[in-house]
C-alpha positions as CSV (number, residue, x, y, z in Angstrom):
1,X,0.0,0.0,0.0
2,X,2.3,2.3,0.7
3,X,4.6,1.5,-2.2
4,X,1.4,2.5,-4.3
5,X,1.4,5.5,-2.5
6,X,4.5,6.5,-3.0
7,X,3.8,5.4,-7.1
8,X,0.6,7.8,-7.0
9,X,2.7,11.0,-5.8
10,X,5.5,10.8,-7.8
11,X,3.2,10.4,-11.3
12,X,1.5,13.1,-10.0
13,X,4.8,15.3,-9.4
14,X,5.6,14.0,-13.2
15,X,2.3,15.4,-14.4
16,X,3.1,18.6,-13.0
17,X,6.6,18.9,-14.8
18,X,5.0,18.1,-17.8
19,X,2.1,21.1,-17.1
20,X,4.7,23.7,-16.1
21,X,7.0,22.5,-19.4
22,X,3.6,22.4,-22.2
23,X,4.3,26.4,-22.7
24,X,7.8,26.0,-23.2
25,X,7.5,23.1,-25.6
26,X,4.6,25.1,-27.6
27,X,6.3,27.9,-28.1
28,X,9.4,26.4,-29.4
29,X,7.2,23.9,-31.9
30,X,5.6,27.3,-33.0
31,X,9.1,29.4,-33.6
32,X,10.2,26.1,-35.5
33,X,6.4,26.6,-37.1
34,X,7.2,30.4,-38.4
35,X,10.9,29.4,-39.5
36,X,9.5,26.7,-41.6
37,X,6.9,29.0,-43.2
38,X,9.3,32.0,-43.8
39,X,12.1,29.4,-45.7
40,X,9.9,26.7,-47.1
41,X,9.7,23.4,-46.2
42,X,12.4,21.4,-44.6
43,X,13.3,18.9,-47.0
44,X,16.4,18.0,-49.0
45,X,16.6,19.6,-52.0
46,X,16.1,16.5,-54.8
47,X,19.0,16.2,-57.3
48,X,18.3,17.7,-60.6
49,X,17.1,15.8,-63.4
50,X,19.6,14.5,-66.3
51,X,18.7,14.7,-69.8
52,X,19.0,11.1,-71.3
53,X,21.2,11.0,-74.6
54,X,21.2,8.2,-76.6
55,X,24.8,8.7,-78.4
56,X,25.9,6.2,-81.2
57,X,30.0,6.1,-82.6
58,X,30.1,5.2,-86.3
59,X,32.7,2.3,-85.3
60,X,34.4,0.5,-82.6
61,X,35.9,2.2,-79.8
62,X,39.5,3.7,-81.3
63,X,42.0,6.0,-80.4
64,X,39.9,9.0,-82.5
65,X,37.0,8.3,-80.5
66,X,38.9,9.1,-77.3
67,X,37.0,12.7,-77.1
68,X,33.5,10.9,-76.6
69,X,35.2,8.8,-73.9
70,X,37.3,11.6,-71.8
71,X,33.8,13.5,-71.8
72,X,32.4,10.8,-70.0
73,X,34.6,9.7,-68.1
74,X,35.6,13.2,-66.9
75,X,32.0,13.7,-66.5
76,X,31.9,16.6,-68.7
77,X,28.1,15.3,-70.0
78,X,26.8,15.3,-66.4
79,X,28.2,18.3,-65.8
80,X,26.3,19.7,-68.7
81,X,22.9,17.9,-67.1
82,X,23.3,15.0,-69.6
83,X,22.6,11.3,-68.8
84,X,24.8,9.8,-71.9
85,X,24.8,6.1,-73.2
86,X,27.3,5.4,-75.7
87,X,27.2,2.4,-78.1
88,X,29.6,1.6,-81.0
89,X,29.0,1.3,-84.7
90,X,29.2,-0.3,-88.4
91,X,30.5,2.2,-90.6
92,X,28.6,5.8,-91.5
93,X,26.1,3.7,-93.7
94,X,24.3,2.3,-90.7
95,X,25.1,5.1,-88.1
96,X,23.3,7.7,-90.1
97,X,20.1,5.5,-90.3
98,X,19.9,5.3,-86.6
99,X,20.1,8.9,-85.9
100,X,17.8,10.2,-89.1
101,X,14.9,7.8,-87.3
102,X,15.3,9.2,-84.0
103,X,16.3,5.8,-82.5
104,X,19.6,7.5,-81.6
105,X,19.8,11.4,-80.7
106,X,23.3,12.4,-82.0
107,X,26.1,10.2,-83.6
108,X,29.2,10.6,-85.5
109,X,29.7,9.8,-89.1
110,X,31.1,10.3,-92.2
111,X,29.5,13.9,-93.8
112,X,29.8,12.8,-97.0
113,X,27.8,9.7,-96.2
114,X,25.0,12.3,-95.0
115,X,25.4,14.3,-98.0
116,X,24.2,11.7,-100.1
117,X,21.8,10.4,-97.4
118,X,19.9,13.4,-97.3
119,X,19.8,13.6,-101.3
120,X,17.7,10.4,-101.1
121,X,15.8,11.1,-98.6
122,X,14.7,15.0,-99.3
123,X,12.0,15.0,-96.4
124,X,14.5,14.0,-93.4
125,X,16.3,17.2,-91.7
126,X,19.1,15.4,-89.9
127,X,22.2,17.6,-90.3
128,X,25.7,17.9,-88.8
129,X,26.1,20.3,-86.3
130,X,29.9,20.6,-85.6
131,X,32.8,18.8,-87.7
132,X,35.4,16.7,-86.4
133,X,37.6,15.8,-89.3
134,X,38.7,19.0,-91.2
135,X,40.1,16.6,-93.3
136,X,38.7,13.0,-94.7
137,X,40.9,10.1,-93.8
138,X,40.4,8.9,-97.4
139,X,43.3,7.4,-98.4
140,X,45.8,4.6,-100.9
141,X,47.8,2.9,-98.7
142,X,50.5,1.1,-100.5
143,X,53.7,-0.4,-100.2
144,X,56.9,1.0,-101.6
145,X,58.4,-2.9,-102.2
146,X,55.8,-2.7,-105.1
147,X,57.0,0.7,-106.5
148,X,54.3,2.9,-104.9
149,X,55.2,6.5,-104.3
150,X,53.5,9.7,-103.1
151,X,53.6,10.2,-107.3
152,X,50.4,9.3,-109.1
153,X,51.6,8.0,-111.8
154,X,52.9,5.2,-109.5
155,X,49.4,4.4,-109.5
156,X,49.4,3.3,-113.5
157,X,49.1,-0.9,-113.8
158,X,48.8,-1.8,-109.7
159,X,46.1,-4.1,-108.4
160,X,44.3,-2.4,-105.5
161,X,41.9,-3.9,-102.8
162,X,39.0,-2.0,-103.0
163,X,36.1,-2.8,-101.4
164,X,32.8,-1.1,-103.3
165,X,31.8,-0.1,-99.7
166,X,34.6,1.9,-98.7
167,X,34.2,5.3,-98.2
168,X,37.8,5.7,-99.7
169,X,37.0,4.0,-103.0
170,X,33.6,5.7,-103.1
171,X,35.6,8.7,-103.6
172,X,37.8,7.5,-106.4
173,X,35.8,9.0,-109.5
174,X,36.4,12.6,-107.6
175,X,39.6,11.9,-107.0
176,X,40.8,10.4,-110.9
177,X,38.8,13.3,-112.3
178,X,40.5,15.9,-110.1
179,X,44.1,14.5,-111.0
180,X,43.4,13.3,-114.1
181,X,44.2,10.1,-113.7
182,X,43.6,7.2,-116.3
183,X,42.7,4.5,-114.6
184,X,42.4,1.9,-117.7
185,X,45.2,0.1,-116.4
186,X,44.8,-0.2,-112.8
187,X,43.0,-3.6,-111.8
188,X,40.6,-3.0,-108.4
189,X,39.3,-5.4,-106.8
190,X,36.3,-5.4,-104.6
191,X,37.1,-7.7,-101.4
192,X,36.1,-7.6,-97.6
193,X,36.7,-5.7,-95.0
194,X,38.5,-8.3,-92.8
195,X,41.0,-9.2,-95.8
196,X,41.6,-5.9,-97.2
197,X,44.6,-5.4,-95.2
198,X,45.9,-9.1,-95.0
199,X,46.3,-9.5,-99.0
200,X,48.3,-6.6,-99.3
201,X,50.6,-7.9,-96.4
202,X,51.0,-10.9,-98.6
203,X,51.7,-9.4,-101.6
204,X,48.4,-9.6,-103.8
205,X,48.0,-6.3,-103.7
206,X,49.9,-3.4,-104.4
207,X,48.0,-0.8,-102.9
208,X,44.7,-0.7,-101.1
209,X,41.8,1.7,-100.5
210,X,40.8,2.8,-96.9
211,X,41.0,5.1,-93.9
212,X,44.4,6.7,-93.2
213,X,44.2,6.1,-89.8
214,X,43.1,2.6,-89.8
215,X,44.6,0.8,-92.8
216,X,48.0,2.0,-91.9
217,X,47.6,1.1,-88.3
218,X,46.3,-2.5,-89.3
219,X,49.1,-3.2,-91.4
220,X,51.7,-2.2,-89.3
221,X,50.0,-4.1,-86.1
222,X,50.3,-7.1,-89.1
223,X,53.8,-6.8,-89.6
224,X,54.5,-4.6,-92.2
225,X,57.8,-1.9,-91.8
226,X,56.3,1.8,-91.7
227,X,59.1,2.2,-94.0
228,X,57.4,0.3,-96.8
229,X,54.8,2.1,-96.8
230,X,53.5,5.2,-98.6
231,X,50.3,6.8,-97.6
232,X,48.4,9.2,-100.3
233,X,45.9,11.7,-98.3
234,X,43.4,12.4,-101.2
235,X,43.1,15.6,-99.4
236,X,46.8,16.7,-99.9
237,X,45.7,16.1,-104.1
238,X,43.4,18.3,-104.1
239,X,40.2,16.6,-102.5
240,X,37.7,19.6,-101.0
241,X,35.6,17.3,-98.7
242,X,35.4,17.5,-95.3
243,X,35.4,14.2,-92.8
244,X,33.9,13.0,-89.5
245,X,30.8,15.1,-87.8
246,X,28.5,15.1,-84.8
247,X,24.7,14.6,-86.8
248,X,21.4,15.1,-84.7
249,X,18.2,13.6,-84.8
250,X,15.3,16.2,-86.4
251,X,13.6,14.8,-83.4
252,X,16.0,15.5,-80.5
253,X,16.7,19.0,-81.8
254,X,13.2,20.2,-82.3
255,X,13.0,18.8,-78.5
256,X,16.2,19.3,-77.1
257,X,18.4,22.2,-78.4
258,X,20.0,23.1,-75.2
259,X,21.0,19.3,-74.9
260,X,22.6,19.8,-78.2
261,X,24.4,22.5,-77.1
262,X,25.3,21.1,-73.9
263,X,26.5,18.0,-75.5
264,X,28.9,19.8,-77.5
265,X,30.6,22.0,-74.8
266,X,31.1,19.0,-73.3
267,X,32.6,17.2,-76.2
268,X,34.9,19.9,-76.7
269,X,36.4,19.8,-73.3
270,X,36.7,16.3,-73.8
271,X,38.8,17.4,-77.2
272,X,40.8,19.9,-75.5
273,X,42.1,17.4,-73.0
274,X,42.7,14.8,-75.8
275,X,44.9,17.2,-77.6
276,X,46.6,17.8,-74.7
277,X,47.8,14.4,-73.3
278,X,47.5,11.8,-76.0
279,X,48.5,9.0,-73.3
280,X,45.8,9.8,-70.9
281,X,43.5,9.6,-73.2
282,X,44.4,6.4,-74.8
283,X,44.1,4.8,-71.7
284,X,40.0,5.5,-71.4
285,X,40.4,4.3,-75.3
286,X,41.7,0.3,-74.0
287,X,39.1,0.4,-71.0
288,X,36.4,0.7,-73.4
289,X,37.6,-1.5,-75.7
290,X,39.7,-4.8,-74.2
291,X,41.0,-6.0,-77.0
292,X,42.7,-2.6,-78.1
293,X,46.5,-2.1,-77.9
294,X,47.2,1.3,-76.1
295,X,50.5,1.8,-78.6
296,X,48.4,0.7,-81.9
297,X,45.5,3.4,-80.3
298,X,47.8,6.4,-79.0
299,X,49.4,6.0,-82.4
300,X,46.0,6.6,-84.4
301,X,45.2,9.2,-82.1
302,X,47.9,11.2,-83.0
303,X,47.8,10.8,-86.2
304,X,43.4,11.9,-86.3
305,X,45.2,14.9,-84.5
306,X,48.0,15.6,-87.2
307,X,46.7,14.6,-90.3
308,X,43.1,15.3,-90.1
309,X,42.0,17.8,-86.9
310,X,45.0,20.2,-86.7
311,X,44.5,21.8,-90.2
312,X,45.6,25.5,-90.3
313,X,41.9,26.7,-90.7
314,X,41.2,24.7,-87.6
315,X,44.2,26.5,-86.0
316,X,43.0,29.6,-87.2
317,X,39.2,29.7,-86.7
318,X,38.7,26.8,-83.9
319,X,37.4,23.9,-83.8
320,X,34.1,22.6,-85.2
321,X,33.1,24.4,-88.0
322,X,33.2,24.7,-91.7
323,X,34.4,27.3,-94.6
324,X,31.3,27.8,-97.0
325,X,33.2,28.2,-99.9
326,X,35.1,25.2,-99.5
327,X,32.0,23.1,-98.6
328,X,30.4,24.9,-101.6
329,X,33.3,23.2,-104.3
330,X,33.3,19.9,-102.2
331,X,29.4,19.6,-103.0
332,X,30.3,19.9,-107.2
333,X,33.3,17.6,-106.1
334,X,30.9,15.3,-104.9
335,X,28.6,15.4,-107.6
336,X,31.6,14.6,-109.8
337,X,30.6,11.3,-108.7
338,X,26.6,11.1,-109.1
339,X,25.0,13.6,-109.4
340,X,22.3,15.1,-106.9
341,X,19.2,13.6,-107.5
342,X,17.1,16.9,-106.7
343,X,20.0,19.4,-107.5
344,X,23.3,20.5,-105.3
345,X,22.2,21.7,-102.3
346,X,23.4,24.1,-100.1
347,X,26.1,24.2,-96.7
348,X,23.4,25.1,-94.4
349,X,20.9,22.0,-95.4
350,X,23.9,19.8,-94.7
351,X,25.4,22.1,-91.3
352,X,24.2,24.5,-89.2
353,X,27.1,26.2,-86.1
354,X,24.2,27.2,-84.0
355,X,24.6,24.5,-81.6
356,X,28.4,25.3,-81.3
357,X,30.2,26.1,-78.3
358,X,31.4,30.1,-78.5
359,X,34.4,30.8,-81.1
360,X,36.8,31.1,-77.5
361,X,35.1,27.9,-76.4
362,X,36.9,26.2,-80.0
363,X,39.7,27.8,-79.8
364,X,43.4,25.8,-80.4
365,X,45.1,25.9,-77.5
């Protein structure tokens, strides 16, 4: 009993405490009331949204492609509020398919490719919106044990591997007309891909049609000496076209132009730090790609950079964009080789720079 007692009181003496302490309490829950109401709710502030980006490469994962990769890795494409997939190609042909339907956003490819892509099909708007390759990596690549020289007229009575899908050959009647090159005696032969390379490292061929910056590679990585072999740049004989560009999707621009341009600020930072440090950036190249050889891709790399980035109107007017009267004479170079189906067209239904980063943004470092 009197533990009960004893119980009763000191509940009692709790319940007092806790009547003298109500004021207290409500007044703080009401000052925490009025800050809440002056500075908004108290919750964290949510992460701001990404724009998904649905990017496709015109080929496998290379040294030149190390720009796309340093972007992402760097996360230069977040930075720019871009959520960017990446996937690898099959050649311009099927890369400029996927981005014309919308199923990709933006891709890289051949211009040339879109050129004629566009001329057959008049009622799709995909375009390129900033260039990569000043300079097409359109190329003979022959060896100098069969009497090929940087001279032409080398050319006259060698067999060449030439397959009728290569953007390189495609560009042949341009090139023999702008030369003048007879080609009666010259034997071409149309074979794959994957043997291109191979029969001309055994001798079948003297010569053989591809990218500068591949074929070479290949054939060295097979064995050959760089000393025996001579590489003719079609662009150094008077070819006017331009090479590699970022394209859009008519879709994704109407949609998203901001994304656009956000895309390519980051791309060019990625650039910028490619040019800088070849190394570093070949390294991102061989973890997206396992079986590439850092040497084989730090050497293409530099090369892209040499040969076909690192022009002097790139040095003098930046990265990214085009001179219209140069892409004016590569149009009637181009239509050396078929003519436009609905007439030449014009540089800005194939390119437009207002997605481009600012002219200090593209500046050569």
């Amino acid at each position: 009993m009197k533990i009960m007692n004893r119980f009763t009181s000191e509940f009692r003496n709790h319940l007092r405490g806790c009547a003298n302490a109500m004021p207290r309490l409500v007044g703080m829950l009401g000052a925490i009331g009025v800050c809440m109401a002056l500075s908004g709710p108290f919750l964290p502030e949510p992460a701001s949204a990404q724009t998904p980006v649905k990017f496709t490469l015109d080929w496998k994962w290379e040294g030149p492609s190390a720009p796309f990769i340093v972007a992402k890795e760097k996360g230069y494409f977040k930075a720019e509020g871009l959520d960017v997939t990446m996937d690898i190609g099959n050649g311009s042909r099927e890369v400029i398919p996927r981005v014309a339907s919308g199923v990709y956003d933006i891709g890289s490819g051949e211009i040339n490719s879109l050129i004629r892509f566009r001329d057959e099909n008049p009622d799709n708007d995909v375009k390129a919106v900033m260039i990569i390759y000043d300079r097409p990596a359109f190329s003979i690549i022959g060896r100098k044990s069969k009497n090929i020289s940087a001279d032409l007229k080398s050319l006259q009575g060698k067999r060449f591997g030439a397959p009728t899908a290569d953007g390189a050959f495609a560009q042949w009647p341009v090139f023999k007309a702008v030369n003048k090159i007879d080609d009666s005696s010259m034997k071409f032969d149309n074979v794959g891909f994957a043997i291109r390379e191979a029969m001309l490292v055994s001798g079948e061929f003297d010569a053989v049609f591809g990218f500068s910056i591949s074929s070479y590679i290949n054939l060295v990585g097979r064995g050959v000496a760089p000393d025996d072999l001579v590489t003719i740049l079609m662009s150094d004989y008077g070819l006017e076209l331009y090479g590699n560009a970022i394209m859009v999707s008519p879709k994704f621009a109407a949609a998203k132009p901001e994304a656009i341009k956000g895309f390519l600020r980051a791309y060019m930072k990625g650039l910028k730090d490619t040019v800088a440090d070849p190394p570093a950036a070949a390294d991102f190249v061989v973890k997206y790609n396992d079986v590439a050889k850092k040497d084989s891709e730090l050497a293409r790399l530099k090369m892209a950079i040499s040969q076909l980035m690192m022009t002097p109107f790139v040095r003098a007017q930046g990265y990214g964009g085009i001179d219209e009267t140069r892409f004016d004479r590569a149009l009637d170079q181009i239509a050396i080789g078929a003519p436009f189906r609905r007439g030449k067209p014009k540089a800005a239904d194939i390119f437009t720079a207002k997605y481009l980063p600012s002219g200090t943004d593209r500046r050569v470092e």
